[in-house]
ZADOMAR-611108 format. One line per 3 residues: number of its first residue (from 0); their letters; for each residue x, y, z of C-alpha. Coordinates in Angstrom, 2 decimals, m for minus. Layout:
% residues N
NUM	a	X Y Z; ...
END
This chain:
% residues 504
0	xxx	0.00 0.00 0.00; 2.78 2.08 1.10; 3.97 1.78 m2.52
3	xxx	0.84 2.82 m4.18; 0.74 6.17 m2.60; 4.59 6.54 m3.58
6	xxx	3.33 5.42 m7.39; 0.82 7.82 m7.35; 3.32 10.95 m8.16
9	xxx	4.61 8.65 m10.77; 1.71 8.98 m12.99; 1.42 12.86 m14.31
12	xxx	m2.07 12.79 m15.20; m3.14 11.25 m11.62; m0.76 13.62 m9.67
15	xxx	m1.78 16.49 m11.70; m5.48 15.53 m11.00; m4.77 15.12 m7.29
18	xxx	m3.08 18.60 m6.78; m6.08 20.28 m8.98; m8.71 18.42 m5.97
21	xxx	m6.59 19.67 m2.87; m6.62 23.43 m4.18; m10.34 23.46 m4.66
24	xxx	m10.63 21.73 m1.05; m7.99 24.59 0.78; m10.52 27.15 m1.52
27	xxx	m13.51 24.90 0.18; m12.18 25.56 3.54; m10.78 29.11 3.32
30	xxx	m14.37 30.25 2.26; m15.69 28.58 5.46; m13.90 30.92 7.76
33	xxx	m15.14 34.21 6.02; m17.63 35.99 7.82; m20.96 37.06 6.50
36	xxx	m20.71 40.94 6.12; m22.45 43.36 9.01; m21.73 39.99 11.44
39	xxx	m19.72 40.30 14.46; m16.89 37.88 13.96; m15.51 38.65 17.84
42	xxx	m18.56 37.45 19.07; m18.74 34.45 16.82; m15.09 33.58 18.16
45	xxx	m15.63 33.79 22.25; m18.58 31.43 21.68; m16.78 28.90 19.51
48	xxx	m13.90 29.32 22.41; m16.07 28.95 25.04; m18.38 25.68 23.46
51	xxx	m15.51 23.78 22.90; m13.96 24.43 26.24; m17.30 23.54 28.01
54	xxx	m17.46 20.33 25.88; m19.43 20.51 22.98; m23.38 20.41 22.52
57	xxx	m25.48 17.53 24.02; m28.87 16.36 24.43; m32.25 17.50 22.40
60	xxx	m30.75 19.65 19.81; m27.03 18.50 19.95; m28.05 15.59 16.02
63	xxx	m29.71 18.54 14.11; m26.82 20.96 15.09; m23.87 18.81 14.54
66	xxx	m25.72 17.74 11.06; m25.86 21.26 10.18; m22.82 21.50 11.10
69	xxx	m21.10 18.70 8.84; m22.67 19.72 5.80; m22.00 23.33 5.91
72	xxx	m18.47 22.40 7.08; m18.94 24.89 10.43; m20.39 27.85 8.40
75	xxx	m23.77 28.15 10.17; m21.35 28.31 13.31; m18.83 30.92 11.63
78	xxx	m21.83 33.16 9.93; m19.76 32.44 6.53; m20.23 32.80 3.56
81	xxx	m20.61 28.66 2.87; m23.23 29.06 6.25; m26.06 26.53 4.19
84	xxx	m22.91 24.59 2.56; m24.26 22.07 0.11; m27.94 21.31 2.05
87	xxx	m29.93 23.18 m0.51; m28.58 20.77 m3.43; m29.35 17.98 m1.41
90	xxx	m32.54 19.42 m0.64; m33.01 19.39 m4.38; m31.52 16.24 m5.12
93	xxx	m33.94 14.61 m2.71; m37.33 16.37 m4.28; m36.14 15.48 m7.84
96	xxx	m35.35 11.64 m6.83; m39.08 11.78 m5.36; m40.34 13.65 m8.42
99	xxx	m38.59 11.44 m10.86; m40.54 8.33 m9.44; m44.16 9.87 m8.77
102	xxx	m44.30 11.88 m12.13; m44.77 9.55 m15.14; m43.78 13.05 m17.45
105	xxx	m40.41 13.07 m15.51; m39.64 9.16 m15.32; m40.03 9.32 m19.15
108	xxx	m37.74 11.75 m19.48; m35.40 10.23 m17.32; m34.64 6.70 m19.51
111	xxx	m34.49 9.48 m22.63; m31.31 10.16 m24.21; m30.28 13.55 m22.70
114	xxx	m32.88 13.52 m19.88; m30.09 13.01 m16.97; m29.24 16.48 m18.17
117	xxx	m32.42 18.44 m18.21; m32.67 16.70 m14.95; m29.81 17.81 m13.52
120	xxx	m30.74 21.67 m14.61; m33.96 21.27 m12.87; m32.51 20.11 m9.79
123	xxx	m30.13 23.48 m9.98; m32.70 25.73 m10.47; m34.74 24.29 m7.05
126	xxx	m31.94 24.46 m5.30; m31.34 28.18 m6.36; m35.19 28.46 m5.00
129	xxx	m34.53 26.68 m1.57; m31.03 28.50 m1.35; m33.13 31.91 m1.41
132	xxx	m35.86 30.49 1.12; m32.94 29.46 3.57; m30.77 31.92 2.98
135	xxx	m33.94 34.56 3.74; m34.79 32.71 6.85; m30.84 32.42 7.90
138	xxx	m30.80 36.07 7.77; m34.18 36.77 9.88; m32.94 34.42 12.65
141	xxx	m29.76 36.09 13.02; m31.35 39.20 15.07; m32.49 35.89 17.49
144	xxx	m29.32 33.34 16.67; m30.09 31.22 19.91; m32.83 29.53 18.31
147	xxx	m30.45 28.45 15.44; m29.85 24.67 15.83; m25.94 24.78 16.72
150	xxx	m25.90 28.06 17.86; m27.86 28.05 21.23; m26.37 30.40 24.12
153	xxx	m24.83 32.46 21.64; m26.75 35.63 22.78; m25.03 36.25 25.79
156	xxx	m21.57 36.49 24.48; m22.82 39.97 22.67; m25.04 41.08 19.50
159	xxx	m24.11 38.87 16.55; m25.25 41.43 14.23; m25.28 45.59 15.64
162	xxx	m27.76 46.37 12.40; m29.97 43.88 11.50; m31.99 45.71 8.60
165	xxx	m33.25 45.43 5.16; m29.97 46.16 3.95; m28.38 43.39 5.68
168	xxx	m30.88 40.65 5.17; m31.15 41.54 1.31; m26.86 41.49 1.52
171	xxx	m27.05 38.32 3.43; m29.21 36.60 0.98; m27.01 37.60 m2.02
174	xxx	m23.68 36.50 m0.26; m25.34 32.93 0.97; m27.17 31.76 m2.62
177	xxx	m23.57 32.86 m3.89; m21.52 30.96 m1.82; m23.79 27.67 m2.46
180	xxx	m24.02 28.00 m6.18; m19.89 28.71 m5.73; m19.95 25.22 m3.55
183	xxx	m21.90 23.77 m6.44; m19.41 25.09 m9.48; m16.22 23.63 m7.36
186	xxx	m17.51 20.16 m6.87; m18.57 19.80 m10.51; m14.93 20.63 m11.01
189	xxx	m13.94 18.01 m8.80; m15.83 15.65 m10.58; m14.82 16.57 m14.36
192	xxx	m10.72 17.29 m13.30; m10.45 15.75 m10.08; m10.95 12.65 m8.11
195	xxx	m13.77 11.36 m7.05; m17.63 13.01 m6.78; m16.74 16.68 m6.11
198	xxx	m20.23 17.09 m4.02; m19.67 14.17 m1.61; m16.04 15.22 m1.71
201	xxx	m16.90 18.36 m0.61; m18.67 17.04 2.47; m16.69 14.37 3.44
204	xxx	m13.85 17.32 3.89; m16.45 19.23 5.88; m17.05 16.18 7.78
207	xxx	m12.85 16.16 8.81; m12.82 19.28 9.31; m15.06 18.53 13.04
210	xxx	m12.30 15.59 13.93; m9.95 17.72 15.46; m12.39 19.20 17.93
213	xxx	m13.91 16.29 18.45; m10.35 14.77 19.55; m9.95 17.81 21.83
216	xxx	m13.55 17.37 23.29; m12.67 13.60 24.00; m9.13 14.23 25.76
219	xxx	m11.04 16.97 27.49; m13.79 14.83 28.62; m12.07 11.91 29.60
222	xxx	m8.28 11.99 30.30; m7.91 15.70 32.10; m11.59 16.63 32.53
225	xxx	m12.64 16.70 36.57; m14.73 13.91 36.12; m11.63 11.77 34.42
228	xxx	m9.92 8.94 36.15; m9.09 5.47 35.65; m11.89 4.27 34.46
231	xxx	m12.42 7.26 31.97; m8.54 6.39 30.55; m9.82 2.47 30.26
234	xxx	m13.14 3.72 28.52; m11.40 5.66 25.87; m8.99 2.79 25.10
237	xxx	m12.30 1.08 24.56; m13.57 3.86 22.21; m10.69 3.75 20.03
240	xxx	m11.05 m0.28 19.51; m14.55 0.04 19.06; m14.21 2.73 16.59
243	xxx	m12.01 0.28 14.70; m14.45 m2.42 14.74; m17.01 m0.30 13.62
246	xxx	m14.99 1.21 10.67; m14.93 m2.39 9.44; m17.83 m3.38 9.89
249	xxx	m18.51 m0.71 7.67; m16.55 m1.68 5.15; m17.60 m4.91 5.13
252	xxx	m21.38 m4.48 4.52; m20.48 m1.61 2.27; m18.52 m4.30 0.38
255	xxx	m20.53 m7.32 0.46; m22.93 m8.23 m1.87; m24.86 m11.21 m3.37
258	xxx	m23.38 m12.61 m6.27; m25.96 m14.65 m8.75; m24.45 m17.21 m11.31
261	xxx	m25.60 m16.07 m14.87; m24.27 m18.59 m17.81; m24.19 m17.87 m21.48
264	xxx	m24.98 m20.34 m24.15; m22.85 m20.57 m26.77; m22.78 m19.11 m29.79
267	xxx	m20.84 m19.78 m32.99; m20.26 m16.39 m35.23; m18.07 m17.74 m38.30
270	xxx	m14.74 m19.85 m36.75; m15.46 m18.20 m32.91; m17.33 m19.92 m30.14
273	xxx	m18.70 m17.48 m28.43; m20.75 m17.45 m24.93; m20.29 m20.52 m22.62
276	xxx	m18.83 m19.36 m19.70; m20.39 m18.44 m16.56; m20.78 m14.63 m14.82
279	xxx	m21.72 m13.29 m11.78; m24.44 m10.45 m11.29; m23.41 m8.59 m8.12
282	xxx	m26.46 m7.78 m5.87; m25.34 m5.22 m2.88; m26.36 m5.92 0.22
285	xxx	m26.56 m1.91 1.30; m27.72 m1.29 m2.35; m28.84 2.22 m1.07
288	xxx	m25.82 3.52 0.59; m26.13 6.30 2.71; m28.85 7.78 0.80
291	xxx	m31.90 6.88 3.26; m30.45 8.50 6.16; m29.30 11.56 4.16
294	xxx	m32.94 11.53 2.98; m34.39 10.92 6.68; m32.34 13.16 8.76
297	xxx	m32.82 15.87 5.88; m36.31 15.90 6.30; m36.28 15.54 9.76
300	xxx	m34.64 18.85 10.26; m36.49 20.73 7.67; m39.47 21.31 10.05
303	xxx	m37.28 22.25 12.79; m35.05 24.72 10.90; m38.55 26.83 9.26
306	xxx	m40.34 26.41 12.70; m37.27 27.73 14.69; m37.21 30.48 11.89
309	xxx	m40.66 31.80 11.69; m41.68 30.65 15.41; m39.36 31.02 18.17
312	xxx	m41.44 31.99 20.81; m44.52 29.26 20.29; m44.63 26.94 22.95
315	xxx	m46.28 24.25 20.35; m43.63 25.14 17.74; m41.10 24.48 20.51
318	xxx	m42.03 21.27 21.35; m42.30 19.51 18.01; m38.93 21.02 17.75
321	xxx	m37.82 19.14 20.86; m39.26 15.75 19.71; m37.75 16.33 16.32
324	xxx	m34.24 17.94 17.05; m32.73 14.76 17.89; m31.62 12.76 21.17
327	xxx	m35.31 11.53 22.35; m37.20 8.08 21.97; m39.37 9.99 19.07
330	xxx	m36.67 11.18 16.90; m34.85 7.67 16.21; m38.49 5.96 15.71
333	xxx	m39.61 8.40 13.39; m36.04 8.47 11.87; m35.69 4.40 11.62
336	xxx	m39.38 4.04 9.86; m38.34 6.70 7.41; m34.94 4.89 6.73
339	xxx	m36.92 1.67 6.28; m38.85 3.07 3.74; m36.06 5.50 1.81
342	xxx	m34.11 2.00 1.33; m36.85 0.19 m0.31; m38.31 3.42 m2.13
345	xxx	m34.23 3.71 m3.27; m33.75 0.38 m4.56; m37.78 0.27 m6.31
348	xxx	m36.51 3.41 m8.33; m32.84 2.57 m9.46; m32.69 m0.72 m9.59
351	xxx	m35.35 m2.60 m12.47; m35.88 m6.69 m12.15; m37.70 m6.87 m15.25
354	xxx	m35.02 m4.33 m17.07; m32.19 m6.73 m16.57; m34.03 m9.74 m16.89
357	xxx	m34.69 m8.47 m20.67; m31.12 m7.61 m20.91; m29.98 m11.00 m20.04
360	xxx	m32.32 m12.32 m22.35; m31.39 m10.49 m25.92; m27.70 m11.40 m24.61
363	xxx	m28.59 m15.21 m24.35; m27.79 m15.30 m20.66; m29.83 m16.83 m18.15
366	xxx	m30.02 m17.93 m14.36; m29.41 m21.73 m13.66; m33.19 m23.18 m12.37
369	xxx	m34.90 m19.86 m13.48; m36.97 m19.74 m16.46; m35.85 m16.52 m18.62
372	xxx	m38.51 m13.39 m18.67; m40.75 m12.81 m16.03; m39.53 m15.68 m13.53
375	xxx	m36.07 m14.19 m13.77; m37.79 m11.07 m13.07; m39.48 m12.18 m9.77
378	xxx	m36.11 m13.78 m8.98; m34.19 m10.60 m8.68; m36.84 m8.63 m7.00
381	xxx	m37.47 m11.50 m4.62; m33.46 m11.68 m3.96; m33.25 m7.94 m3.64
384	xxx	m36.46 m7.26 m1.14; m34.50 m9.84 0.98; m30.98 m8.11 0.97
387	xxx	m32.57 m4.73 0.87; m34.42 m5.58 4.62; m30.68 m6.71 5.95
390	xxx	m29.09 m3.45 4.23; m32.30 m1.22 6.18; m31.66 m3.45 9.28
393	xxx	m27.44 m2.41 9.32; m28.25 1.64 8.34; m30.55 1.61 11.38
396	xxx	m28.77 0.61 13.46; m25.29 3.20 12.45; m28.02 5.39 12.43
399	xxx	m28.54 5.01 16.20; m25.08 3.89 16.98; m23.51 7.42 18.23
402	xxx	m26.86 7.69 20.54; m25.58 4.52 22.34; m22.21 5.55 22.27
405	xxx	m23.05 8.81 23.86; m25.28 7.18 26.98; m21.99 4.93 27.62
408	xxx	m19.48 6.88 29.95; m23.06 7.84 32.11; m21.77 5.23 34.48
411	xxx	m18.26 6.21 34.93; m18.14 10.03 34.45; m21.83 10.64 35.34
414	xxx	m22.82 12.39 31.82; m22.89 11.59 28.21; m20.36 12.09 25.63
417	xxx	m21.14 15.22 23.33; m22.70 14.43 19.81; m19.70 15.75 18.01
420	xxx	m17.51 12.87 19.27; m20.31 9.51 18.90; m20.74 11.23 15.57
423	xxx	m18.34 9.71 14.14; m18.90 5.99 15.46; m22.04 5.63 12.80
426	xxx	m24.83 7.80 11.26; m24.05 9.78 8.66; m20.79 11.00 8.54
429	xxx	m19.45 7.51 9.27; m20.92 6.27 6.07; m20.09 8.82 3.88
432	xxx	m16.17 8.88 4.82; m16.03 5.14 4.05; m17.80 5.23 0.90
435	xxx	m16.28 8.62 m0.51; m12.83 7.29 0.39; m13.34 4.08 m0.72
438	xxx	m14.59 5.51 m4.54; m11.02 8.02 m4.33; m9.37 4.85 m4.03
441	xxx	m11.18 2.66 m6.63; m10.16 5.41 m8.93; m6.59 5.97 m7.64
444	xxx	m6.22 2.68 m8.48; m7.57 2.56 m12.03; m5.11 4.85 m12.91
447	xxx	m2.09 2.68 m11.37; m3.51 m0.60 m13.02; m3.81 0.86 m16.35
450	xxx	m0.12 2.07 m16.01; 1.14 m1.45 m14.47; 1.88 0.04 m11.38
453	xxx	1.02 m1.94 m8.27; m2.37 m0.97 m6.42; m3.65 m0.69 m2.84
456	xxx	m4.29 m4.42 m3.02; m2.23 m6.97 m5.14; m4.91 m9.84 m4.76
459	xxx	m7.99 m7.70 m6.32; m9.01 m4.31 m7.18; m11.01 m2.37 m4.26
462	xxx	m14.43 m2.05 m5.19; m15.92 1.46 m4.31; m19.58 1.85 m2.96
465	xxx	m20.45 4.61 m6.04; m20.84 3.79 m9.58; m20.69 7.25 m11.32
468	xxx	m17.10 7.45 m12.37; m16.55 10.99 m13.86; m13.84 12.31 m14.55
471	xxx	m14.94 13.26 m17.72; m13.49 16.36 m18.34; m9.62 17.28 m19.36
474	xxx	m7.99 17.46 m16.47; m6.61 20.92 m15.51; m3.05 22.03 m16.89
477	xxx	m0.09 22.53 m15.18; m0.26 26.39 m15.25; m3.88 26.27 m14.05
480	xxx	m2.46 24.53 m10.96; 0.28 26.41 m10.52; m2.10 29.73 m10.42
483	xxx	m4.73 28.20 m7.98; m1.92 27.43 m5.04; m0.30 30.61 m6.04
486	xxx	m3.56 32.56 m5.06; m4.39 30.16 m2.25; m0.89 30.68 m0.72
489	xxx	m1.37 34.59 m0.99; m4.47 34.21 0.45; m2.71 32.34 3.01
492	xxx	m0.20 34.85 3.56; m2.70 37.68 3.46; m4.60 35.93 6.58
495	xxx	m1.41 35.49 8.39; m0.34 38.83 8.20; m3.78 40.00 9.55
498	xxx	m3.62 37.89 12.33; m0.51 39.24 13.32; m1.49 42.64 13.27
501	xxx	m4.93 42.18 15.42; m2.41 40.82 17.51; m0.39 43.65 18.06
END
């Protein structure tokens, strides 16, 4: 393995591509930690300063705030210009998947050629709509930012913003649908001249970005904390093997799939024989990847984000807030049925029994004991409903994972671990880091294979949980690189020097 990273600078195209990705991430980042103009940013940074030195958020609240959190990459925290990150174009991605499979008109257009692209324009231009609608209610909650999931407490530190007014909420509105759209241009970029999905890139880096805190919170907690001792130390030994296991675990049902025999008869086409062998048609047994929970805890906090927007006071609005923030009995049962039914709504819409049963038959393959056509059919839906019930069992339960995780250490330091941390032991974030990494690598090693270079595994290629390859743009020239870290490093440079004289 060690050599395969060493190989990688080998190959110019791959290291060229891999530079061109880690500029547009440093961009990514660097655009996290500008403020919002007419914001406060002192204010902002004595209540980052003092959460994480308290320990992080917990309890009702503590899921929705931490999700916000991930996908904006801190932003909503920081009042920056990413503050909604990429949530709007999931928003969007989410209505359109729905759309797509209630609305014959849109279905049709789907299986057309060029549909995925009129699609994909559509699904832009709602999530310029729900960027504006956000982005509008973002900048009415800021005169009240305690009722902001993430931002609780925030009020006492000082005024976030000393003139909220028209001109500030129509400014904050412009900035915000800017700095999404701006999200949106960089991870298509990823995707045409870098490596990997540029919009799950994009959040798996905003997902990282929360480790180091999260470390910090932990040591905090349980090695010098006043409630540490012994039996803290032993528990956090324990966390780090468990975290382990859990990463492969992961991996493993991420992997693992159903393979079905499918054998070929033979054919003779002039002096070839042609057909005969035997082939496998790989069934996944989490077919849906992370896609119902993304789908579930998205809608989940949709309610609580408008309600906490347009009624903060309400005692009624306030409670269905509570039930749905996160961290009760309510939220994880209405949150498991919902990620029971995005798995099998998922796998009903992309994946089509009688399609490749008609495939299989103009290609003169077949399953041994099942009758081509319609049997075949019933086969692969009957094989999939089965898998597709494990695959919603295992997301379930990484879905409430990090809840148990967090009501662990109640016996040994008296109080739960902060969301931030258990976080990272399932739900969503867990999921997307394995499969994002594990598609970087797939490709990573494409590249070495085609150039006889040894992989990341000699004994089989490393089979990554997406199946949109891009990369289907040039990929970006040597000056174009060379320009990008030149401006991030003066950017770099720029914020340095700033630092150093608020310092002084």
């Amino acid at each position: 393995m060690i050599s395969a990273f060493a190989s990688t600078w080998k190959v110019p195209e791959l290291r060229e591509r891999i530079l061109f990705t880690l500029a547009i991430v440093v961009i990514v980042r660097l655009g996290v930690h500008v403020t919002l103009p007419g914001v406060d940013a002192s204010v902002i940074a004595e209540y980052l300063a003092d959460k994480q030195k308290s320990g992080g958020d917990s309890g009702p609240g503590a899921a929705v705030g931490a999700m916000l959190g991930f996908f904006s990459g801190g932003g909503l925290q920081k009042m920056g210009v990413f503050a909604l990150g990429i949530m709007p174009y999931i928003s969007a991605s989410i209505m359109m998947q729905l759309m797509t499979a209630v609305v014959p008109k849109l279905s049709k257009l789907a299986r057309e050629d060029g549909g995925r692209q009129k699609i994909n324009q559509y699904t832009r231009v709602i999530t310029i709509i729900i960027a504006l609608v956000q982005g509008y209610l973002l900048a009415i909650s800021l005169k009240n930012p305690g009722n902001i999931p993430g931002l609780q407490g925030i009020s006492k530190f000082g005024e976030v913003v000393p003139d909220h007014g028209f001109v500030f909420i129509a400014m904050t509105v412009l900035t915000i649908v800017t700095g999404t759209l701006l999200l949106m241009w960089l991870g298509d970029q990823i995707t045409e001249r870098g490596l990997g999905n540029g919009i799950s890139l994009i959040i798996t880096v905003n997902i990282i970005s929360a480790l180091p805190g999260a470390l910090v919170i932990t040591w905090q907690t349980l090695v010098s904390g006043a409630d540490a001792g012994v039996g803290a130390a032993a528990f956090l030994v324990f966390l780090v093997a468990f975290l382990i296991f859990v990463i492969a675990a992961v991996i493993a049902i991420t992997q693992a799939q159903r393979r079905i025999a499918v054998q070929y008869a033979k054919r003779v086409m002039g002096r070839k024989q042609l057909g005969g062998q035997t082939q496998y048609l790989p069934l996944k047994v989490n077919y849906a990847g992370v896609m119902p929970i993304i789908f579930a805890t998205a809608i989940l906090s949709l309610p609580t984000f408008v309600l906490s927007s347009a009624f903060p006071t309400a005692q009624w609005s306030q409670n269905i807030q509570n039930a749905l923030a996160g961290g009760g009995l309510t939220y994880y049962l209405v949150a498991g049925l919902m990620i029971f039914f995005f798995s099998y709504f998922w796998v009903a819409t992309m994946f089509q029994p009688s399609e490749i049963s008609e495939n299989l038959k103009r290609s003169g393959g077949y399953i041994p004991g099942v009758r081509p056509g319609k049997p075949t059919a019933e086969f692969l839906d009957f094989t999939m409903t089965r898998l597709t019930f494990a695959g919603a069992i295992f997301l379930t339960i990484i879905f409430i994972l990090p809840w148990i995780v967090s009501q662990m250490p109640r016996g040994i330091i008296g109080k739960e671990l902060p969301f931030l941390v258990t976080s990272f032991f399932g739900g969503t974030s867990l999921l997307i880091l394995v499969g994002v990494l594990l598609d970087m690598m797939r490709q990573v090693e494409t590249h070495l294979l085609q150039r006889h270079y040894d992989g990341f595994l000699r004994k089989g290629k490393i089979k990554g949980r997406y199946d949109r390859l891009k990369n289907t743009g040039e990929r970006a020239s040597g000056g174009t690189i060379i320009y990008l870290w030149a401006f991030i490093a003066a950017l770099i440079v720029a914020a340095v020097s700033y630092w150093i004289y608020q310092g002084n």
